[in-house]
PDB file of N, CA, C and O in Angstrom:
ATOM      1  N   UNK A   1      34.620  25.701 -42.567  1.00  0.00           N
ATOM      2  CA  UNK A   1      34.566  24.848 -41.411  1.00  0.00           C
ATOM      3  C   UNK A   1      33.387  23.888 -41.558  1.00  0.00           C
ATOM      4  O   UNK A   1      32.215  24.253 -41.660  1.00  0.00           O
ATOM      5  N   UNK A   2      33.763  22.779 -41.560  1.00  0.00           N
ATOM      6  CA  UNK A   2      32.410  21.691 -41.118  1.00  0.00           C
ATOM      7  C   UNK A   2      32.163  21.866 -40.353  1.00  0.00           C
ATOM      8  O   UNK A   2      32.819  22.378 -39.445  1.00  0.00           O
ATOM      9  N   UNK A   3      30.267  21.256 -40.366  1.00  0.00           N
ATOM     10  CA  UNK A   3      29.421  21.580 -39.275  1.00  0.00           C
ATOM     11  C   UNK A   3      29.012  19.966 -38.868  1.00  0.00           C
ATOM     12  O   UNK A   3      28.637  18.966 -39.479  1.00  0.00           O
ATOM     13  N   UNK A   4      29.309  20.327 -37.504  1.00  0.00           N
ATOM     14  CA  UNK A   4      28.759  18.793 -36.467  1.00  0.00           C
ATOM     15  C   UNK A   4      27.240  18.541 -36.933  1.00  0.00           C
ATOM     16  O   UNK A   4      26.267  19.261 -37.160  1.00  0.00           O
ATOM     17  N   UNK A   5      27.527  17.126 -36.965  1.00  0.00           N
ATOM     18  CA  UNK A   5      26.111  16.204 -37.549  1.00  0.00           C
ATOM     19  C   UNK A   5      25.041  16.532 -36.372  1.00  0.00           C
ATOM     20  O   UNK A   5      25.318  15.886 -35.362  1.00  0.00           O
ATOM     21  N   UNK A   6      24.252  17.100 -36.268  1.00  0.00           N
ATOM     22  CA  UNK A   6      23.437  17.410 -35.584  1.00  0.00           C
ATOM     23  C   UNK A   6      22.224  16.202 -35.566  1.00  0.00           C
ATOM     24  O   UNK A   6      21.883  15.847 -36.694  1.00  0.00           O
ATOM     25  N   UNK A   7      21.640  15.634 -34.602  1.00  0.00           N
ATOM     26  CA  UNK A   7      20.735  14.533 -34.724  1.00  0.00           C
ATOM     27  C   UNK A   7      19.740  15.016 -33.533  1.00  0.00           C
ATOM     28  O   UNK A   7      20.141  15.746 -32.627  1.00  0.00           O
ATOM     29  N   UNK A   8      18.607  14.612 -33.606  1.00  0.00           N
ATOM     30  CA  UNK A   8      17.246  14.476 -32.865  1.00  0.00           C
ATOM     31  C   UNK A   8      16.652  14.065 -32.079  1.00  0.00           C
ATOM     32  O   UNK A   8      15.536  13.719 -32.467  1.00  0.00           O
ATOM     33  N   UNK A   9      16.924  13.848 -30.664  1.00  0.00           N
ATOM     34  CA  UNK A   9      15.933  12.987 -29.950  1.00  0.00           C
ATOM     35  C   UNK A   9      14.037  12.920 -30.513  1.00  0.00           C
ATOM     36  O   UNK A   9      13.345  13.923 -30.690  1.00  0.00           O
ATOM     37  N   UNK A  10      13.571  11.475 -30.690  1.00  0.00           N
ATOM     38  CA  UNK A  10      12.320  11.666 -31.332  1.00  0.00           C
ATOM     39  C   UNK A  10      11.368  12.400 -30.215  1.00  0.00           C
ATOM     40  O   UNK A  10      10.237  12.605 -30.656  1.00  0.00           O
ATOM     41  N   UNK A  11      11.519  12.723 -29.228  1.00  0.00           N
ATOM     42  CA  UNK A  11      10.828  13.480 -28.578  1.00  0.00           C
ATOM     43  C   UNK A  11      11.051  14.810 -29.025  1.00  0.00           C
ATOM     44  O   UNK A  11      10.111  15.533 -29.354  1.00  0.00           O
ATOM     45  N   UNK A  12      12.278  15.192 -29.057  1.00  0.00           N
ATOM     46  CA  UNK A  12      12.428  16.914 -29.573  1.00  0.00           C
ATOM     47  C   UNK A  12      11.717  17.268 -30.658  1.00  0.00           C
ATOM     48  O   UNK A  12      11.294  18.374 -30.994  1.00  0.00           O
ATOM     49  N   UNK A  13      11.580  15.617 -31.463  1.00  0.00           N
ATOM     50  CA  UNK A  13      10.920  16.049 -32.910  1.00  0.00           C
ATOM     51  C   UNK A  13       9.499  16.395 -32.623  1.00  0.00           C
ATOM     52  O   UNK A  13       8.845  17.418 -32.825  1.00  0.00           O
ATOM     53  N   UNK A  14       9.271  15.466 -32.196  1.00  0.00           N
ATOM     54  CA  UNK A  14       7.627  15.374 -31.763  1.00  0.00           C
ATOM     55  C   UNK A  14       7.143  16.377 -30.963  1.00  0.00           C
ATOM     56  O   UNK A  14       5.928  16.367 -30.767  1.00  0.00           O
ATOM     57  N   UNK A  15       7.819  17.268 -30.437  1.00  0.00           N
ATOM     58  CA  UNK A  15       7.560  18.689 -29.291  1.00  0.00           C
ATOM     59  C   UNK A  15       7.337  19.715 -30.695  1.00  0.00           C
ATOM     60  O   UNK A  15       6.403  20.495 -30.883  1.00  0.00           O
ATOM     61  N   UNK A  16       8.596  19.416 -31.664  1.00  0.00           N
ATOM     62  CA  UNK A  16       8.826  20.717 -32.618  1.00  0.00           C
ATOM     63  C   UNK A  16       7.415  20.321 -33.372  1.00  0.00           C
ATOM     64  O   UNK A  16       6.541  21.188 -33.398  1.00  0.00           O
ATOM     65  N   UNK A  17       7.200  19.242 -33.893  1.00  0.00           N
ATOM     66  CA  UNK A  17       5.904  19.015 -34.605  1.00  0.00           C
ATOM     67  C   UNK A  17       4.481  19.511 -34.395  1.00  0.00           C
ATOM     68  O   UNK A  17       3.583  19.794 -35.188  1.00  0.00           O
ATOM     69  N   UNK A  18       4.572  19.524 -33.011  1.00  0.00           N
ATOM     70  CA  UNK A  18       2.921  19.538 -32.149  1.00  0.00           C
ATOM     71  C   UNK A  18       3.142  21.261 -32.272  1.00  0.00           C
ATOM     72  O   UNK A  18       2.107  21.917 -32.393  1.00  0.00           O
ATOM     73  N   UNK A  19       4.545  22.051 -32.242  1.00  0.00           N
ATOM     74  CA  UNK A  19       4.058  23.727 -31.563  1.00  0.00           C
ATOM     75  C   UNK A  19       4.330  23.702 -33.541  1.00  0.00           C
ATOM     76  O   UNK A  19       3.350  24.361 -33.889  1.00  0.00           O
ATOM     77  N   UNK A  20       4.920  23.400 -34.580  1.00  0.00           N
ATOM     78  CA  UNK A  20       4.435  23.797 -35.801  1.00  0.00           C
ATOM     79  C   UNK A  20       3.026  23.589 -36.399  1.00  0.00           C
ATOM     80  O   UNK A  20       2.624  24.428 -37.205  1.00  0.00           O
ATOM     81  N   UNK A  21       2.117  22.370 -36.018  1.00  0.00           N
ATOM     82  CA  UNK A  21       0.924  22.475 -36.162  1.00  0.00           C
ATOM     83  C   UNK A  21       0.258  23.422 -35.116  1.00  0.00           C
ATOM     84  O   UNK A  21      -0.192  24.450 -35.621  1.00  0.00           O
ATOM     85  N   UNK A  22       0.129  23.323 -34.036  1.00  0.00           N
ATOM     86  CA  UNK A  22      -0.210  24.478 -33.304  1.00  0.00           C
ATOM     87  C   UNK A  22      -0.283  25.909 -34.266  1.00  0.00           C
ATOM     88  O   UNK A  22      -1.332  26.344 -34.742  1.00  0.00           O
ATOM     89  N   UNK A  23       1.003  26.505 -34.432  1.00  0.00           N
ATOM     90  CA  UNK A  23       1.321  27.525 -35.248  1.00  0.00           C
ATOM     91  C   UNK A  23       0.102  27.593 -36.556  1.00  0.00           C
ATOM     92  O   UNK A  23      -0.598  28.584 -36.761  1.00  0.00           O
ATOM     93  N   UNK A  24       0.033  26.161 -37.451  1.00  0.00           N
ATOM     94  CA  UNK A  24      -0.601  25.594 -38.778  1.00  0.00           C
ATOM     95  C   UNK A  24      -2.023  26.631 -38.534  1.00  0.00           C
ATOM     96  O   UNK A  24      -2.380  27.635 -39.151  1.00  0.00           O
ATOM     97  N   UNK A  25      -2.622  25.928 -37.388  1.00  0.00           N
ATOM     98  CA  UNK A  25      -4.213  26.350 -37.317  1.00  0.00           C
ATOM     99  C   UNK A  25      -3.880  27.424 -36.887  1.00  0.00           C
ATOM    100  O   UNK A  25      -4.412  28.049 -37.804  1.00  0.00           O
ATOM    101  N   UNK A  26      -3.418  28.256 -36.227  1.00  0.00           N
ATOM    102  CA  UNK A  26      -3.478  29.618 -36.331  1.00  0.00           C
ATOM    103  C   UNK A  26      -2.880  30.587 -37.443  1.00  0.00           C
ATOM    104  O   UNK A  26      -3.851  31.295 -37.709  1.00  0.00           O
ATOM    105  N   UNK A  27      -2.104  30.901 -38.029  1.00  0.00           N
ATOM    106  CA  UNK A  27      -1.737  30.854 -39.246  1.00  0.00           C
ATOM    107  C   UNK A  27      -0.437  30.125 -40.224  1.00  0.00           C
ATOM    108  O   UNK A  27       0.636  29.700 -39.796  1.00  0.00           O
ATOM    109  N   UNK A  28      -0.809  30.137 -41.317  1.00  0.00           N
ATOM    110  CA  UNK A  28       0.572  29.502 -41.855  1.00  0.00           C
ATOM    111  C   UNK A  28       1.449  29.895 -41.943  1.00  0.00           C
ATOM    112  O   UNK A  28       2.407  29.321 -41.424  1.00  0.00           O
ATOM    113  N   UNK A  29       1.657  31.348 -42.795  1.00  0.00           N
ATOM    114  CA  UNK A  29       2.926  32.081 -42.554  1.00  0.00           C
ATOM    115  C   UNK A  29       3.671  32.043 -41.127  1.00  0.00           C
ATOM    116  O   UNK A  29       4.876  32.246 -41.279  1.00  0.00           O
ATOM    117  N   UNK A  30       3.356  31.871 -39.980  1.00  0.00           N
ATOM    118  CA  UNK A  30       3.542  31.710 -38.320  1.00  0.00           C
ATOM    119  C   UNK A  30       4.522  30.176 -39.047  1.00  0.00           C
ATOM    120  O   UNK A  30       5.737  30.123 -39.238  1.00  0.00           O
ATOM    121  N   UNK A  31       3.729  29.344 -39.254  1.00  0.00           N
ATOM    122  CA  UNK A  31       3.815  28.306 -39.179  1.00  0.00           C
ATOM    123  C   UNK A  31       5.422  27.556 -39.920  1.00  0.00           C
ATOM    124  O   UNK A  31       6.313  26.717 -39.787  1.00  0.00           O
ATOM    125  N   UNK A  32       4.846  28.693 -40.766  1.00  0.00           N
ATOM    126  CA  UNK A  32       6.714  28.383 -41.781  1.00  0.00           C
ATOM    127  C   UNK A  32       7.817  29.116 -41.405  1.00  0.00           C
ATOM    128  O   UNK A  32       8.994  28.828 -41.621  1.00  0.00           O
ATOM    129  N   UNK A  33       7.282  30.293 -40.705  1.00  0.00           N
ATOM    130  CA  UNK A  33       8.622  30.589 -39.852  1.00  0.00           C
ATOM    131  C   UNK A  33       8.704  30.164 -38.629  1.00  0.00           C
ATOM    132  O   UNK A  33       9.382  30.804 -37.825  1.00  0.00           O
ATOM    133  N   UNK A  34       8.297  29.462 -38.398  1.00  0.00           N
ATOM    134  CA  UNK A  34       8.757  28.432 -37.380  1.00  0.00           C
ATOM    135  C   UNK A  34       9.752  27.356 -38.019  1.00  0.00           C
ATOM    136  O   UNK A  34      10.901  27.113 -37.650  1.00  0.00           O
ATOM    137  N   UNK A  35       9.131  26.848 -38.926  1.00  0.00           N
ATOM    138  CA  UNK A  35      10.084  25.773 -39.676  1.00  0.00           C
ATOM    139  C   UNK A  35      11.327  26.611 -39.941  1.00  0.00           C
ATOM    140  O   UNK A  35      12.390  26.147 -39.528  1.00  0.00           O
ATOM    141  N   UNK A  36      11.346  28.035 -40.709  1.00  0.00           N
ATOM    142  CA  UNK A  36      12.614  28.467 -40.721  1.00  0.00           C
ATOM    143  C   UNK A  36      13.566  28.868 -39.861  1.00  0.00           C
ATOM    144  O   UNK A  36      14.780  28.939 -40.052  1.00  0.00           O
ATOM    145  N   UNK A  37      12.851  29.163 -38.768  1.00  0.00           N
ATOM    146  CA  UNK A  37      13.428  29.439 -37.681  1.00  0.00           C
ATOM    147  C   UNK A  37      14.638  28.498 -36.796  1.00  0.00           C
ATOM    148  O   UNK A  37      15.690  28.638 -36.173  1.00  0.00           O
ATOM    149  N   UNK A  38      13.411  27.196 -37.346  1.00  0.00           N
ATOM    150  CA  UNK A  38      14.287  25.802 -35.912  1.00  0.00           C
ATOM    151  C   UNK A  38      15.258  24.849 -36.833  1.00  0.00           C
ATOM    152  O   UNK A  38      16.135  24.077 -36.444  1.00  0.00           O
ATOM    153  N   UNK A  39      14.695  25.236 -38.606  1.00  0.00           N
ATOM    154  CA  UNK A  39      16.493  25.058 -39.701  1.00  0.00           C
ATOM    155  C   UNK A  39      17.420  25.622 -39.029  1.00  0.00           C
ATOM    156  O   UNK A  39      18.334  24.979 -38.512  1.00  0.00           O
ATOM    157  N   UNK A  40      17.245  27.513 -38.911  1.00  0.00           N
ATOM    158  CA  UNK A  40      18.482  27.912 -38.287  1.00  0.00           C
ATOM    159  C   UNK A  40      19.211  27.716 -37.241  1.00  0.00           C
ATOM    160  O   UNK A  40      20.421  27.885 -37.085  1.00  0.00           O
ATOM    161  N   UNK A  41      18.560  27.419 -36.664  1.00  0.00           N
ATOM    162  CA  UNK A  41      18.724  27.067 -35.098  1.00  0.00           C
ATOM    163  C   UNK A  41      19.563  26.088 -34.820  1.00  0.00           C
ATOM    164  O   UNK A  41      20.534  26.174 -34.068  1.00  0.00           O
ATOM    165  N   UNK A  42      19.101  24.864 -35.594  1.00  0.00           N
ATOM    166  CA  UNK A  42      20.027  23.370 -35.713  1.00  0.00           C
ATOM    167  C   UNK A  42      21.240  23.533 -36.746  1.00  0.00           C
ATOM    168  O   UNK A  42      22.195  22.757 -36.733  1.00  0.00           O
ATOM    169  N   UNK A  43      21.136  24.530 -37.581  1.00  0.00           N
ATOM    170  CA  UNK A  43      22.500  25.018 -38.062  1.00  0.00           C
ATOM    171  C   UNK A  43      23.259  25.484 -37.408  1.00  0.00           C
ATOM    172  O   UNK A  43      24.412  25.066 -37.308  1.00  0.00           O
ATOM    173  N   UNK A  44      22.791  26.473 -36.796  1.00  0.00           N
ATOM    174  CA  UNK A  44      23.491  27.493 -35.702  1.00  0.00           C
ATOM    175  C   UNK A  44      24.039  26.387 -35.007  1.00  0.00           C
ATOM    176  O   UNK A  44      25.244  26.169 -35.135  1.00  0.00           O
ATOM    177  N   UNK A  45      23.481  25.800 -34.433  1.00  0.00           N
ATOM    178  CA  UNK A  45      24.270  24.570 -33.340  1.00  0.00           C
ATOM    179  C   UNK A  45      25.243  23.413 -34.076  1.00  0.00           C
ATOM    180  O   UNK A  45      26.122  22.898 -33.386  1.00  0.00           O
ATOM    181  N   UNK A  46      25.139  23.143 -35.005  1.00  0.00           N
ATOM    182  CA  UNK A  46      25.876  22.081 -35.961  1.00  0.00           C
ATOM    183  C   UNK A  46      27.545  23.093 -36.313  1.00  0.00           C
ATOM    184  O   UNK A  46      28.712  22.701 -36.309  1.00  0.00           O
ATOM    185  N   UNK A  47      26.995  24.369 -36.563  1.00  0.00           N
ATOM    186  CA  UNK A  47      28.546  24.793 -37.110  1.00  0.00           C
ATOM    187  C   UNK A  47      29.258  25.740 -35.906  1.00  0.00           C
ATOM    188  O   UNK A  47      30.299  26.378 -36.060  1.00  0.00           O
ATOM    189  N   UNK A  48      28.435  25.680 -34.646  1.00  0.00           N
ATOM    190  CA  UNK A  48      28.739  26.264 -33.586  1.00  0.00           C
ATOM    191  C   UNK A  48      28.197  25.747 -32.234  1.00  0.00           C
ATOM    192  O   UNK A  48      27.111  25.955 -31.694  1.00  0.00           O
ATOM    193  N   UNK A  49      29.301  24.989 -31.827  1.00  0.00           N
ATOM    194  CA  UNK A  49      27.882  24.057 -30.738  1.00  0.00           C
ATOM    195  C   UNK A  49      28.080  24.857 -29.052  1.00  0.00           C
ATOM    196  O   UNK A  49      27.309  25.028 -28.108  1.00  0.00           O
ATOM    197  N   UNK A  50      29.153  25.110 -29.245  1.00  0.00           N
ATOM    198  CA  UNK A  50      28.955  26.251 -28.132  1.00  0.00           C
ATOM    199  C   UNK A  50      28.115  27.635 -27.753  1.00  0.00           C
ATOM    200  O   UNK A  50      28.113  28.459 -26.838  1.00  0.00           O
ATOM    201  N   UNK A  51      27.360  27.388 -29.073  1.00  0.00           N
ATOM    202  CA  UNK A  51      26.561  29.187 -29.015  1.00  0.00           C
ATOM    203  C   UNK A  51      25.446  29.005 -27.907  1.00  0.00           C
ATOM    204  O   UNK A  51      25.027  29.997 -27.311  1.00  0.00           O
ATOM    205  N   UNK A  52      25.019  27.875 -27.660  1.00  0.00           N
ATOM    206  CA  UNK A  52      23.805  27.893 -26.478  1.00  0.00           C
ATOM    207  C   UNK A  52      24.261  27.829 -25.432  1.00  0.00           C
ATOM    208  O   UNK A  52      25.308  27.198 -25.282  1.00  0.00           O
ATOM    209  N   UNK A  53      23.420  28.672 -23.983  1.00  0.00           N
ATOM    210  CA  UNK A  53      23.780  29.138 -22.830  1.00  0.00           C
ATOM    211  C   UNK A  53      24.265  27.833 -22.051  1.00  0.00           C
ATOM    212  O   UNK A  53      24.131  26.792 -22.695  1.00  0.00           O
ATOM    213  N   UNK A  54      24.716  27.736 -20.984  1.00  0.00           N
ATOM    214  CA  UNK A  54      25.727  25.990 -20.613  1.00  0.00           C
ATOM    215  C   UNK A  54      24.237  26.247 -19.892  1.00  0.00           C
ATOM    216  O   UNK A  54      23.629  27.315 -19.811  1.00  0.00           O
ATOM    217  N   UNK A  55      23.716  24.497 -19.231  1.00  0.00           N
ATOM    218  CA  UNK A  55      22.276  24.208 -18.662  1.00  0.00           C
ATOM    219  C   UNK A  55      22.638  23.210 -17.998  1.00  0.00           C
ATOM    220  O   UNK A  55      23.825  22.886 -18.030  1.00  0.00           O
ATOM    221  N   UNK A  56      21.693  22.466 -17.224  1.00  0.00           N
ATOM    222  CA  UNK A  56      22.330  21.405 -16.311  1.00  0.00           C
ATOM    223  C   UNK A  56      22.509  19.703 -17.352  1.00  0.00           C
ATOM    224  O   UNK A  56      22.069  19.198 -18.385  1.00  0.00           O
ATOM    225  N   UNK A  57      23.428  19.390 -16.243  1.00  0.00           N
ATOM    226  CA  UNK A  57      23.934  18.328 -16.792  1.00  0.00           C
ATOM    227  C   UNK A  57      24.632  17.665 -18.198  1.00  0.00           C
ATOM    228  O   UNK A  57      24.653  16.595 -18.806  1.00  0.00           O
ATOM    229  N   UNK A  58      25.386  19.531 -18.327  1.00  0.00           N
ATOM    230  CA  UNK A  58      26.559  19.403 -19.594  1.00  0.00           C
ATOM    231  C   UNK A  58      25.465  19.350 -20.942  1.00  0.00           C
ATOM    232  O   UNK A  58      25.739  18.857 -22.036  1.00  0.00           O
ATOM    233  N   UNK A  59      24.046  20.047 -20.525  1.00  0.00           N
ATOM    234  CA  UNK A  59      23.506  20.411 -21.805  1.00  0.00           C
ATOM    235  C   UNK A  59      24.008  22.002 -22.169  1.00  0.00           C
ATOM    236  O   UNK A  59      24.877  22.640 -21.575  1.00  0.00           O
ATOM    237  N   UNK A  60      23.285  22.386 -23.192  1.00  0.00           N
ATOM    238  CA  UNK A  60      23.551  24.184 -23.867  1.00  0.00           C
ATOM    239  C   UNK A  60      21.625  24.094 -24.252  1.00  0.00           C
ATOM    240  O   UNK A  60      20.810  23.200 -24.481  1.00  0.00           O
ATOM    241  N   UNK A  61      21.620  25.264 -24.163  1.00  0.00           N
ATOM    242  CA  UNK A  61      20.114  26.008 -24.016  1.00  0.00           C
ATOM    243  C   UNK A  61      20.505  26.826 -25.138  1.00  0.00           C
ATOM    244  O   UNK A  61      21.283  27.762 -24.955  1.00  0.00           O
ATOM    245  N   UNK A  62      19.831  26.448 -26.797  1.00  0.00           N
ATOM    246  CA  UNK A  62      19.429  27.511 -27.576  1.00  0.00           C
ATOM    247  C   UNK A  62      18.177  27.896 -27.783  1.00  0.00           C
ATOM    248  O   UNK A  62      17.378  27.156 -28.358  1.00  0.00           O
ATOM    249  N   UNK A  63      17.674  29.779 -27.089  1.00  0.00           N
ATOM    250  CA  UNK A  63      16.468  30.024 -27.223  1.00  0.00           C
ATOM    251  C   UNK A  63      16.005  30.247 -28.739  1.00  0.00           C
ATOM    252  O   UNK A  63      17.016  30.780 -29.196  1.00  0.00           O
ATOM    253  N   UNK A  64      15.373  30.191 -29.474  1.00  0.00           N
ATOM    254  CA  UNK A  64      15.040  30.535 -30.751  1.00  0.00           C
ATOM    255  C   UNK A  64      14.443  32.492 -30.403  1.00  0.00           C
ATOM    256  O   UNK A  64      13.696  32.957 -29.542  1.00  0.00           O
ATOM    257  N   UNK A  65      14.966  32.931 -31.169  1.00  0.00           N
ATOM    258  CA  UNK A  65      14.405  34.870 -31.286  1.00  0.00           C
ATOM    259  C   UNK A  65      13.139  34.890 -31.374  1.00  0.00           C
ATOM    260  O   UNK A  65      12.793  35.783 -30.601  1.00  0.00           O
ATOM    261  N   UNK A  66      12.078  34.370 -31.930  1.00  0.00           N
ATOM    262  CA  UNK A  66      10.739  34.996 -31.973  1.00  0.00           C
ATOM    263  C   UNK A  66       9.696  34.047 -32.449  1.00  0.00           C
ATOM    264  O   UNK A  66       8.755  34.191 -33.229  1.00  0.00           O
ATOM    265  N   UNK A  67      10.257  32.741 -31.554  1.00  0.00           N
ATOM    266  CA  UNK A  67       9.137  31.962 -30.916  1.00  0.00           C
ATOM    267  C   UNK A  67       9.462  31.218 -29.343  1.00  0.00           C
ATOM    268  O   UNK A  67      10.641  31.243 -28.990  1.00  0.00           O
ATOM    269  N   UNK A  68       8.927  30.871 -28.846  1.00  0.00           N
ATOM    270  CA  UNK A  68       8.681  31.019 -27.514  1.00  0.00           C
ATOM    271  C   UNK A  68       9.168  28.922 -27.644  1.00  0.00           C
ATOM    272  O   UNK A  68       8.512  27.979 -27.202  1.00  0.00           O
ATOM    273  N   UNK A  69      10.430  28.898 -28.365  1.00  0.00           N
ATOM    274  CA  UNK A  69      10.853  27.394 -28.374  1.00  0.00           C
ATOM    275  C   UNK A  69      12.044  27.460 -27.870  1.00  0.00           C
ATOM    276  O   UNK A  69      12.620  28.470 -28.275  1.00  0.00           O
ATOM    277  N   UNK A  70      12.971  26.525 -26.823  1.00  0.00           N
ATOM    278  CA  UNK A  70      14.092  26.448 -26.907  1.00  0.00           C
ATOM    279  C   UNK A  70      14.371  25.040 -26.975  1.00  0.00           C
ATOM    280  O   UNK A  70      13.529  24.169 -26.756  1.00  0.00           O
ATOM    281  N   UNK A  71      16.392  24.698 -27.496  1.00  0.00           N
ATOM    282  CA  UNK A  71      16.411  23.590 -28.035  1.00  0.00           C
ATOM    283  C   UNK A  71      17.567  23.293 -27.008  1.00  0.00           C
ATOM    284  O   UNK A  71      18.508  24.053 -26.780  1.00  0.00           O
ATOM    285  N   UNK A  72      17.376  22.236 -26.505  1.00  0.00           N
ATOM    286  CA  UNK A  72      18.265  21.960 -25.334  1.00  0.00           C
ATOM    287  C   UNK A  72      19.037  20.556 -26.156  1.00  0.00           C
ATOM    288  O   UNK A  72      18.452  19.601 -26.666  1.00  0.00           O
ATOM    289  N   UNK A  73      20.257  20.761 -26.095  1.00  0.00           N
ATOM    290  CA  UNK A  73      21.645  19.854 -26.569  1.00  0.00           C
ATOM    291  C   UNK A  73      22.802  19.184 -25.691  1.00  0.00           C
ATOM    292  O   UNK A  73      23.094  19.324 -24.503  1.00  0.00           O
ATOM    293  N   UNK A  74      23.259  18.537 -26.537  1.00  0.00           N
ATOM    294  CA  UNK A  74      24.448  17.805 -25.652  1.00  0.00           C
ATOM    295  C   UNK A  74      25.554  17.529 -26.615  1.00  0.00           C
ATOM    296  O   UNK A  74      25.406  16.484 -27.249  1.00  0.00           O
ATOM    297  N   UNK A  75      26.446  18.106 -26.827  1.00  0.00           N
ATOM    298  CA  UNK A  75      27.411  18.065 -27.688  1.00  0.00           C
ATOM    299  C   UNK A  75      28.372  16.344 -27.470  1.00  0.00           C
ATOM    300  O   UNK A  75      29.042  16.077 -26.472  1.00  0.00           O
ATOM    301  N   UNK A  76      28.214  15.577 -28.459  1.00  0.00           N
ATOM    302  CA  UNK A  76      28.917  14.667 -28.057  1.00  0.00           C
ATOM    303  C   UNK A  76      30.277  14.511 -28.822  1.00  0.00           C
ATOM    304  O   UNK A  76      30.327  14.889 -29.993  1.00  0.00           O
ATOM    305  N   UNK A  77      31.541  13.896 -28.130  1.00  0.00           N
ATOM    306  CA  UNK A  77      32.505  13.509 -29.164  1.00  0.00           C
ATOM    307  C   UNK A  77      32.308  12.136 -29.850  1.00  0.00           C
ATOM    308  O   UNK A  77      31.789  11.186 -29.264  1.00  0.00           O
ATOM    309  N   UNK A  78      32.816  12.082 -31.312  1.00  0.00           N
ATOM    310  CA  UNK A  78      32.575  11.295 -31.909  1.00  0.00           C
ATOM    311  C   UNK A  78      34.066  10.768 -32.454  1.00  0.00           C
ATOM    312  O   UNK A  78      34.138   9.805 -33.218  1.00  0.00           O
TER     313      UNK A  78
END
């Protein structure tokens, strides 16, 4: 099955950026599973866009497992 092109609001980027440096100065290993974490995450949503909880205004709420991030979406047709 193909997975939906998943794209970025530059704010989402810039939120994910600031809590991975955050993570940086406290440790790195933290820091890279964060990065691995929010890969899966945007996979998870690209080959399954229904897996996040429904949220207001026809978004989906995916919490990430074991960091304190969630990624709020909007599935569009293309």
């Amino acid at each position: 099955m193909p997975s939906k092109r998943v794209r970025l609001h530059e704010d989402a980027v810039a939120e994910a950026q600031a809590a991975f440096d955050w993570y940086a100065t406290q440790n790195t290993a933290a820091a890279a599973a964060f990065v691995d974490e929010l890969d899966h995450a945007v996979e998870q949503i690209g080959n399954f866009p229904n897996i996040g909880a429904p949220h207001v205004f026809r978004t989906r709420r995916y919490a990430m497992r074991r960091f304190p991030f969630t990624l709020v979406y909007r599935e569009q047709e293309r």
